[in-house]
C-alpha positions in Angstrom: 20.7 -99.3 -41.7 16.9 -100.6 -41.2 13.9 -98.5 -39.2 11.8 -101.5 -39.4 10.6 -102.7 -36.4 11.4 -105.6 -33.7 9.1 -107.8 -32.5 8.9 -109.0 -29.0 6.8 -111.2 -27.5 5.7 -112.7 -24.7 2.3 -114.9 -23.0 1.2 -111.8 -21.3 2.9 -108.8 -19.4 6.5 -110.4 -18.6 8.4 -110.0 -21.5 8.1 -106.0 -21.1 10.3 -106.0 -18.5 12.9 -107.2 -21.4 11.2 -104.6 -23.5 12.4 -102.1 -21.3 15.8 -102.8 -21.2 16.1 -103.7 -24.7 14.5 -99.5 -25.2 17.6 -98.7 -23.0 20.4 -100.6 -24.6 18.9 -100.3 -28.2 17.2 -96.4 -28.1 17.3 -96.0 -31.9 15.3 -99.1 -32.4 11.4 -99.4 -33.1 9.3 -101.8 -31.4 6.2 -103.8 -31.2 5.2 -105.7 -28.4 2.7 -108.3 -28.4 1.3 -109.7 -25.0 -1.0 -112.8 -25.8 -2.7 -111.8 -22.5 -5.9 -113.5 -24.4 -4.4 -116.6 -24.1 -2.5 -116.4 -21.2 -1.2 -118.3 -19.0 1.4 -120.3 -21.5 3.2 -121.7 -18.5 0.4 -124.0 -17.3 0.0 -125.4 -21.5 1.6 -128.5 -23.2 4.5 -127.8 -25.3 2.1 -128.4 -28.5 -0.1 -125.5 -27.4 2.4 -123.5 -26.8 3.9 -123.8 -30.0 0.7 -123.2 -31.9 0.6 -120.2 -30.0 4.1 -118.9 -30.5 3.6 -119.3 -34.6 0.6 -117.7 -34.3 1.8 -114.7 -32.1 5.0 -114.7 -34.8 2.8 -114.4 -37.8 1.0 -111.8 -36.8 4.1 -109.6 -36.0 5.6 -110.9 -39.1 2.9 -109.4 -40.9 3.6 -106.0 -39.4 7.2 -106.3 -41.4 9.4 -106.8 -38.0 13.0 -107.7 -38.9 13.8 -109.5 -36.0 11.8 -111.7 -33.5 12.5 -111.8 -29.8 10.9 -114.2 -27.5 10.3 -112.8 -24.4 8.9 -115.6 -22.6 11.0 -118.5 -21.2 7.9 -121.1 -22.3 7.6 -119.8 -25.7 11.1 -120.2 -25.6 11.8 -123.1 -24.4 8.8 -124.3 -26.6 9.1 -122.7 -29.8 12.6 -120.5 -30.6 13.6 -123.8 -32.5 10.9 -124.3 -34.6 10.7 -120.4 -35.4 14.6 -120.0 -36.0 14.0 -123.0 -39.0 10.8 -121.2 -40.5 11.4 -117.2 -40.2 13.7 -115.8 -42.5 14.8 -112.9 -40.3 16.9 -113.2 -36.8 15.0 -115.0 -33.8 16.4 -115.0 -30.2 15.0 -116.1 -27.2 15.1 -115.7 -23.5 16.7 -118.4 -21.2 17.0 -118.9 -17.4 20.7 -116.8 -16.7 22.5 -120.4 -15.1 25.9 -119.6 -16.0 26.6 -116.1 -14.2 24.2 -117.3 -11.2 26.3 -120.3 -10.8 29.4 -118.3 -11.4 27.9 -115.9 -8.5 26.7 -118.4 -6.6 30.5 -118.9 -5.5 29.4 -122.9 -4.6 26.3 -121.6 -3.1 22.6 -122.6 -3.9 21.4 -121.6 -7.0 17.6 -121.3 -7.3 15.7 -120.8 -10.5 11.9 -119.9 -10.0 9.9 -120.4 -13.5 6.8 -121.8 -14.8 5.9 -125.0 -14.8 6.6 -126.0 -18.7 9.9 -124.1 -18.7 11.1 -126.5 -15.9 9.7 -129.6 -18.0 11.3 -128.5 -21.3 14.3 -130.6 -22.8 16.1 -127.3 -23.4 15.5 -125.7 -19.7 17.0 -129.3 -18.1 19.8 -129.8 -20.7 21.0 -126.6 -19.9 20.7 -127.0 -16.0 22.6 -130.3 -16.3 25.2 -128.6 -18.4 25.5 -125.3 -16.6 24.1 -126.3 -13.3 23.3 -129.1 -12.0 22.4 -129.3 -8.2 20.2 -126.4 -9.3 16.5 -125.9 -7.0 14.0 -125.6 -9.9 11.1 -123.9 -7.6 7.7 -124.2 -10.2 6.3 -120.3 -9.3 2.5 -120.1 -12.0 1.5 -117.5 -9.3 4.1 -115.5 -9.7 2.6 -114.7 -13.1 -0.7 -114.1 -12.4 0.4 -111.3 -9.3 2.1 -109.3 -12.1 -0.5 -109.7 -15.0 -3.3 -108.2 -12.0 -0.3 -105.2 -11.2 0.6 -106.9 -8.3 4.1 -106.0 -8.0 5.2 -105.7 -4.0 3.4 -105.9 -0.8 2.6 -109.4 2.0 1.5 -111.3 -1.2 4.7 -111.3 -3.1 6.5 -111.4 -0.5 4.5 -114.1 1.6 5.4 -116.3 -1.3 9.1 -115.8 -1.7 9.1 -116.6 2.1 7.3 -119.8 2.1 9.0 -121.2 -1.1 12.5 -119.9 0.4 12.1 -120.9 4.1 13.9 -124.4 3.5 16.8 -122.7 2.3 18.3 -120.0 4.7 19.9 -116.8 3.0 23.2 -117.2 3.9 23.3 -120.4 1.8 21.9 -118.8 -1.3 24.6 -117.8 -3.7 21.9 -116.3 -6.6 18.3 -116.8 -7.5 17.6 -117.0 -11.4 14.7 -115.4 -12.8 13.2 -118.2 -15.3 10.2 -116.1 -16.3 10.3 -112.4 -17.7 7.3 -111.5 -15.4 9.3 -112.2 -12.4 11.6 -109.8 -13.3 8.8 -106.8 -12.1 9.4 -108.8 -8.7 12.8 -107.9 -8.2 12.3 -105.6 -5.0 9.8 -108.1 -3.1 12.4 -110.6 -3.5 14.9 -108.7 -1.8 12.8 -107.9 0.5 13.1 -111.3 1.6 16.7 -112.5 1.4 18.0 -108.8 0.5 21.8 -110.1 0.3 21.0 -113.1 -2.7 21.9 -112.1 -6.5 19.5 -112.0 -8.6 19.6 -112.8 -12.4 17.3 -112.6 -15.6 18.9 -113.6 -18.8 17.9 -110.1 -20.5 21.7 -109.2 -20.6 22.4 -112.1 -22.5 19.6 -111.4 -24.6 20.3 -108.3 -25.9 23.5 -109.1 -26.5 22.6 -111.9 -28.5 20.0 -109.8 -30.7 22.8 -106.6 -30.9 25.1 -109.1 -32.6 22.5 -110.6 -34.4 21.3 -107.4 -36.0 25.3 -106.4 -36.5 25.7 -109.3 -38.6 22.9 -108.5 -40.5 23.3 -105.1 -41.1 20.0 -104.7 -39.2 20.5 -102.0 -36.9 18.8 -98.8 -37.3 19.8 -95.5 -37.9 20.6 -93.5 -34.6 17.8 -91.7 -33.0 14.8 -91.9 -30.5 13.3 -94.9 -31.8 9.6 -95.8 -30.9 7.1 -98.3 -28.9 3.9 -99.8 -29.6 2.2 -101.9 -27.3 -0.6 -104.8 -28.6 -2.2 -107.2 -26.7 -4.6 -110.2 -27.9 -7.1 -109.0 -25.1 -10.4 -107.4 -25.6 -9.7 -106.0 -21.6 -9.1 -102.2 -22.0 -7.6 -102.8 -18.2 -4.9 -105.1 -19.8 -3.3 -102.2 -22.2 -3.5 -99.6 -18.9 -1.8 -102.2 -16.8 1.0 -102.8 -20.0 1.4 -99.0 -20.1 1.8 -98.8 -16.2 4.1 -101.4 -16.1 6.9 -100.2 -19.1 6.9 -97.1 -15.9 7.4 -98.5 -12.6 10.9 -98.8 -11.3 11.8 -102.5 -10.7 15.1 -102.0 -8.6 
């Protein structure tokens, strides 16, 4: 057994809606989160940035003795999980766009995948959508992420923009929409406010099943208990960590 911590992170505020759920599936575990809210956003960088970024955000975690690292960001992902699985000696697993159950769901329906800009341009994001799906509607979404990072969560301005982006496609010929950014995820129930019979899917299943195993193999997990939760951002904003806290609370549907 090991009590020493994981380390998730993510550009800003998205990746603790994987946070959450990893809290639920893996109670015994302790965490630290780490929002590079000082540098956000990552999905507007080049993929060189954002690697500099990731390693960065990596060491400092890795110097808080985390024995595993998850990405919570589909950029850093997409950008960096590579290069950090080849220089970190403990597990590293990163989020991914969920194409194979929306497809599957999708029951030869369209698939949509809203993300940021330089998830949609990365090798791995368009490998994996010619492999898994292919006639996938990539819909680039940057303000998506700066609604949730200002606590923006529901209301005409979320939903304004899932109706203008969606209005080409009419509901009943939407099989699933895939999540491709972890702060989208805290937009679950403006979506279906807009096309309330479409399935929606974020890759944090997938996730978590990937770093359970991971930590199995290892002999990683931690003894059983309430484990616990530290939050960290590289913001000097005192408004930033309030917003964080606020947003490991609200129900996302």
């Amino acid at each position: 057994m090991d009590n020493r911590p994981i380390g998730v992170f993510d550009s800003g505020m998205g990746g603790l809606s994987v946070l959450r759920d990893l809290k639920s599936a893996l109670p015994g575990e302790n965490f630290i989160y780490f929002g590079d809210n000082g540098n956000a956003p990552y999905g507007t960088r080049g993929a060189e940035d954002i690697l500099a970024l990731s390693l960065a955000v990596a060491e400092r975690l890795m110097e808080r003795g985390v024995k595993a690292l998850v990405i919570a960001c589909n950029t850093a992902a997409s950008a960096a999980e590579e290069t950090l699985r080849e220089k970190l000696p403990i597990p590293v697993v990163g989020i991914e766009p969920e194409l194979i159950d929306a497809k599957a769901r999708a029951g030869g329906k369209r698939v949509i995948v809203f993300a940021t800009e330089a998830t949609l341009r990365q090798p791995r994001y368009l490998a994996a959508r010619e492999r898994h799906c292919p006639d996938a509607v990539s819909i680039p979404a940057p303000e998506l992420v700066l609604m949730v990072e200002r606590g923006v969560l529901a209301g005409e301005e979320p939903e304004r923009f899932f109706r203008e982006k969606l209005a080409p496609y009419p509901e009943r010929e939407i099989g699933a929409i895939a999540l491709g950014c972890t702060h989208f995820s805290f937009l679950k129930r403006a979506i279906r406010s807009v096309v309330p019979s479409v399935s929606l899917f974020d890759g944090n299943a997938r996730l978590i099943a990937d770093l359970s195993a991971a930590l199995a193999q290892r002999g990683l997990l931690a003894d059983r208990g309430e484990g616990s939760r530290e939050l960290l951002t590289s913001s000097e904003d005192p408004a930033v960590l309030q917003t964080m806290r606020m947003l490991m609370e609200v129900d996302v549907g």
